[in-house]
Structure formats: C-alpha cells, structure tokens
C-alpha positions as CSV (number, residue, x, y, z in Angstrom):
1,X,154.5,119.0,74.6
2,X,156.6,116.8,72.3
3,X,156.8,112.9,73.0
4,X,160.2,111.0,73.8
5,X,159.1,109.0,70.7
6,X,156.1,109.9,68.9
7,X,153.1,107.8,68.5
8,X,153.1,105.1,65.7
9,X,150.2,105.2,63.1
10,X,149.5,103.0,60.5
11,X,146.4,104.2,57.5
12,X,144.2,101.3,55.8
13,X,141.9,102.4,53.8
14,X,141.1,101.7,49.6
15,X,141.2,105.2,48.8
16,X,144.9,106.9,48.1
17,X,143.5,110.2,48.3
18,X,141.8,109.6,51.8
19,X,144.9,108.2,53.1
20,X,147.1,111.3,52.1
21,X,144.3,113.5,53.2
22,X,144.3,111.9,56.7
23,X,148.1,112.2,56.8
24,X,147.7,115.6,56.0
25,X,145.1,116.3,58.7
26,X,147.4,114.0,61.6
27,X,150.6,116.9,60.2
28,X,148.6,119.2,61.0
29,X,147.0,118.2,64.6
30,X,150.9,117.4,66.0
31,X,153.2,116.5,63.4
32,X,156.1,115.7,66.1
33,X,154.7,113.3,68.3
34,X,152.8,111.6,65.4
35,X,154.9,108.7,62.8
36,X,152.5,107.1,60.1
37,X,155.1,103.7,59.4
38,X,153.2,102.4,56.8
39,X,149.8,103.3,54.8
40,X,147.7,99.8,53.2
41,X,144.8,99.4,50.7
42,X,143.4,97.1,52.6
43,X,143.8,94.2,55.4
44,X,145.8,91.5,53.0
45,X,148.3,94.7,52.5
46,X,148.3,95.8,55.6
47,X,149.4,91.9,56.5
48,X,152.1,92.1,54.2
49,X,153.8,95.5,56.0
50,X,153.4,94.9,59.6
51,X,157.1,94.4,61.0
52,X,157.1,93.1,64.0
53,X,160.1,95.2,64.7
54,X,158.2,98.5,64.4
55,X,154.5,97.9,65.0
56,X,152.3,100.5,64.5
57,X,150.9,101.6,67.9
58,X,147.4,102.6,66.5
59,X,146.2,101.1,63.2
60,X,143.1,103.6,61.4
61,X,141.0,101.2,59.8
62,X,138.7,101.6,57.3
63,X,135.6,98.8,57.0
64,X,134.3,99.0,53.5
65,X,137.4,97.8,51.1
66,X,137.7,94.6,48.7
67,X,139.9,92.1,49.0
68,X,139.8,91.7,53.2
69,X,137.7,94.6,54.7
70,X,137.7,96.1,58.3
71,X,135.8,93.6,59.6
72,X,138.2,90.7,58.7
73,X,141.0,92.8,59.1
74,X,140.3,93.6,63.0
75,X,139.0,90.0,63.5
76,X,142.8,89.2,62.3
77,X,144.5,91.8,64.5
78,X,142.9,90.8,67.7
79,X,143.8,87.3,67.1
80,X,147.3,88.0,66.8
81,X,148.6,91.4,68.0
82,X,146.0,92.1,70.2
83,X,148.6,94.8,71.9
84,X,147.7,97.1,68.6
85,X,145.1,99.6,69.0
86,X,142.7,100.0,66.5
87,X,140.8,103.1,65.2
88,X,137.5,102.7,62.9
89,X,137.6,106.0,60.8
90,X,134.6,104.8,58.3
91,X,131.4,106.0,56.7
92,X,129.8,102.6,57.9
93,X,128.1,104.4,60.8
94,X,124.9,101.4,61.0
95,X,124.3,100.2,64.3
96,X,124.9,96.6,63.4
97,X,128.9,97.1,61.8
98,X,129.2,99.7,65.3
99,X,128.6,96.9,68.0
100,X,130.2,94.2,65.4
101,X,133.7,95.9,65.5
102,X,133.5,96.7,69.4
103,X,132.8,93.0,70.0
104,X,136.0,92.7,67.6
105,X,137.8,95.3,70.1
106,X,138.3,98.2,68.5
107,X,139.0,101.4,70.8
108,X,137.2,103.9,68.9
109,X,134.9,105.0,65.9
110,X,134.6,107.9,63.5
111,X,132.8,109.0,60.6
112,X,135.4,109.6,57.8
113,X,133.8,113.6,58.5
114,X,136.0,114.8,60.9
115,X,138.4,117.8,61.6
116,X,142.0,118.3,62.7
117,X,140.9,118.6,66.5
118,X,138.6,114.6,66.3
119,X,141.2,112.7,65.1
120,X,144.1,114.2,67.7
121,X,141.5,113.7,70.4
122,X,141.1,110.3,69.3
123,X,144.6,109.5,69.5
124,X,145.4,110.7,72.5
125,X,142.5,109.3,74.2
126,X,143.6,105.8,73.5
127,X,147.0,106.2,73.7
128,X,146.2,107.5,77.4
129,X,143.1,105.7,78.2
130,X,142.6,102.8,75.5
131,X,139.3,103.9,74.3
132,X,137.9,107.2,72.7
133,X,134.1,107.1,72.0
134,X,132.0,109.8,70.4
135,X,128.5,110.5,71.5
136,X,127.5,109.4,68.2
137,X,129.4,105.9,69.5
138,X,127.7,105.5,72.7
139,X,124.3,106.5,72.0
140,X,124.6,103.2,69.9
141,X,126.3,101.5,72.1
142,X,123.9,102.3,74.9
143,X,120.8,101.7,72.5
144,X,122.2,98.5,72.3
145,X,122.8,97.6,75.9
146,X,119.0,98.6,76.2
147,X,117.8,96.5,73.9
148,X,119.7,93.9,74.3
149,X,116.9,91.4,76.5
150,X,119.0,90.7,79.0
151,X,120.6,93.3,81.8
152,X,122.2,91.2,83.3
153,X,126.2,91.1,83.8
154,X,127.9,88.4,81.5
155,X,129.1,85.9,84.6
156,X,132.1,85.3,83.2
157,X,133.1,89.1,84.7
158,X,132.9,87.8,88.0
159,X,136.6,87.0,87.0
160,X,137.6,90.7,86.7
161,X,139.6,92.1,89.4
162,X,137.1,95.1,88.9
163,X,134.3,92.7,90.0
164,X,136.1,91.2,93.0
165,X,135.9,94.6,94.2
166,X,132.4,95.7,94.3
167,X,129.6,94.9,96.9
168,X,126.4,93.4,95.8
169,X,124.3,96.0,94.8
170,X,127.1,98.1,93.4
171,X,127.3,94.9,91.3
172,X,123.5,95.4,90.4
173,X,123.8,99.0,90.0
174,X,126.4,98.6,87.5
175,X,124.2,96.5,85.5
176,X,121.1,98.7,85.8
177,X,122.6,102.1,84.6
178,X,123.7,99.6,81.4
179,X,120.3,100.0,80.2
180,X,117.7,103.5,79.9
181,X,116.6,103.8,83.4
182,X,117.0,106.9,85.2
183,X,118.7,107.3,88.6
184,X,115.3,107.0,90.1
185,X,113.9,104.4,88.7
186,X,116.7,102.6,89.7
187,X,116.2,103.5,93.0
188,X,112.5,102.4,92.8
189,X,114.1,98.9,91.2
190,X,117.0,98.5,93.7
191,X,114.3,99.6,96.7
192,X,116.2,102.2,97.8
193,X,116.1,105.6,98.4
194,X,117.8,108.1,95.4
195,X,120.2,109.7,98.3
196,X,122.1,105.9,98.4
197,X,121.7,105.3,94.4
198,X,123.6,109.1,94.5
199,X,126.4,107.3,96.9
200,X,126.5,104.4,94.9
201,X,127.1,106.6,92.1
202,X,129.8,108.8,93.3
203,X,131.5,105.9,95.3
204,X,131.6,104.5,91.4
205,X,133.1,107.3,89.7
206,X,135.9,108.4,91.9
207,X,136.4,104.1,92.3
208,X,136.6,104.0,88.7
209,X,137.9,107.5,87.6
210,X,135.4,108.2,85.4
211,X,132.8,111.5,85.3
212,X,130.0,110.2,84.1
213,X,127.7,107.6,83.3
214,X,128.5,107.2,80.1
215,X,132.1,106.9,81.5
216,X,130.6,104.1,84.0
217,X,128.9,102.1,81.2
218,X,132.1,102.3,79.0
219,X,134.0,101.3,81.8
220,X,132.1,98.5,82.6
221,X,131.7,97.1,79.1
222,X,135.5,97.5,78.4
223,X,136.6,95.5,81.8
224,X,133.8,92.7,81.2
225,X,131.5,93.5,83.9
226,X,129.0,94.0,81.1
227,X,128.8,91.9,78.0
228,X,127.5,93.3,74.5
C-alpha cells in the first residue's frame, strides 16, 4: 500500500559503491513509499546537506568513516534534531560500539549483510514503532543489562508516565526480567508463586503492547524505566 508521501531516507556512509548498492536494494524493497534526499561520505557532509526544509526522516549511518564517523555523527544528531531517526547499517558489530550508539539513540542496528526484506523491515518498524532490533541487537543488549552490576531501575524513570503507572512489584519485575533470570527464579526472588509472576507478565504485555520479553526489556529501556 502506497504512502501519502513516502518515507525520507538519507545514506552516510564512505563507500560510493555501498551507498548506490543500498539505494538499489531500498528500489527494490518499495520504491514508492521510499525518497533517499540526499546520500554523504560522512557526518561533516552529511552536515553540510541537511535542509531543514526537507529533513530526512531516517538517516542510515554508517560508524567507521574518516573525517567525523558514526559515533560523532549520531552524538551530533541527537543534540540537534533529535526528531530524526537513526539507522546503524555497519560492519562494527562489537558489543562496546552496540550499546555506545543505543546510549547515543539510535533506533536500530544492522550488519552491512543484509537482504531486500531486513532493511524494509527496519524501516517500517521505526517509522511505525521507533525502534527495530535484531536478535543479533538484543542478545547484546540483554548481555549487557546482565552484566551490567546493578539491576536496578535508573531513578530518574520514576519520572516516566510509564512508571507512574505501575504497582510496586510490577516496578521490580520490570527490572528483574532486565537481567538472565528465568520466570521462576523470579518468582523465587520476588517470593511469589510463578502463577502471579505469569499475571504480572501478561498484565505487562497487553499494558504495554508488546509479545514478548524481549519486547518488555526493549520497552523498558526505550521509555527509561531501565538505564543502560
């Protein structure tokens, strides 16, 4: 189904040949509801072509380039059009640049491998959701959640609406499915039985609108009730 306007893109990446091949790949996933506005070599030159007429609604950003690389480039973005989304197509797949850049914001990851189907499932997941993450993206980002020492929610998330809204121990069982635990050793943490941690969780989900707990985790990272 064709879009009243199609979706604005805009390619940075060093490598020309990427950049058309991407272009070619976006043609071919839904060439009518997609616009590439502008392609850059890197973030200086992607600088210099942002209008702030016609931004781009989803920026694909590459991380490895000279001059002002992704990292500098999305630092830039979120400081000062933080309403553009930004996509991390990239061969930098180490866990350190992952939770870097979704500290910096960015709404999704993937590996410069990909095929016609990942990058229009991308799109469309943040242009409808504002996030798209892989497996590959939240097996790190869970990894990280576990092993970062503390479990506990970041307090300044008691300021999110989303907070406001939950009871105490769906607080705590927000928190606790942030890390490797299983549902019942949850339950053996929280002292309850696993029939209520299965309430608490489907309470969640439909609360939330998510299906999973993957969903719940992203969910909670993305509205502050859990900090990286």
């Amino acid at each position: 189904m064709q879009r009243k306007s199609p979706l604005k893109l805009a390619i940075v990446d060093n490598h020309n040949l990427f950049r058309k091949g991407l272009i070619t790949l976006i043609n071919l996933a839904d060439k009518h509801n997609y616009l590439v506005v502008f392609e850059a070599e890197n973030g200086r030159d992607m600088i210099k072509k942002l209008d702030s007429k016609a931004l781009p609604d989803i920026i694909l950003l590459d991380l490895d380039m000279p001059v002002m690389d992704g990292f500098e480039s999305m630092s830039w973005l979120r400081d000062r059009h933080p309403e553009i989304a930004v996509l991390v197509i990239s061969m930098v797949e180490s866990e350190e640049a992952v939770v870097r850049m979704l500290r910096l914001g960015v709404k999704g990851y993937l590996s410069k491998d990909i095929e016609v189907e990942d990058i229009h499932q991308a799109l469309q997941a943040i242009h409808s959701k504002g996030f798209y993450y892989t497996d590959f993206l939240t097996g790190v980002l869970i990894g990280n959640l576990s092993q970062g020492a503390h479990n506990e929610a970041d307090p300044a998330s008691e300021k999110s609406p989303a907070w406001k809204n939950l009871t105490e121990n769906e607080r705590k069982f927000i928190t606790l499915s942030c890390s490797e635990l299983t549902y019942e050793q949850i339950a053996d943490k929280m002292c309850l039985s696993p029939k209520t941690i299965d309430g608490y969780r489907y309470t969640l989900f439909n609360k939330f609108n998510v299906k999973n707990r993957v969903g719940l985790v992203l969910f909670a990272v993305k509205t502050g009730l859990f900090k990286l």
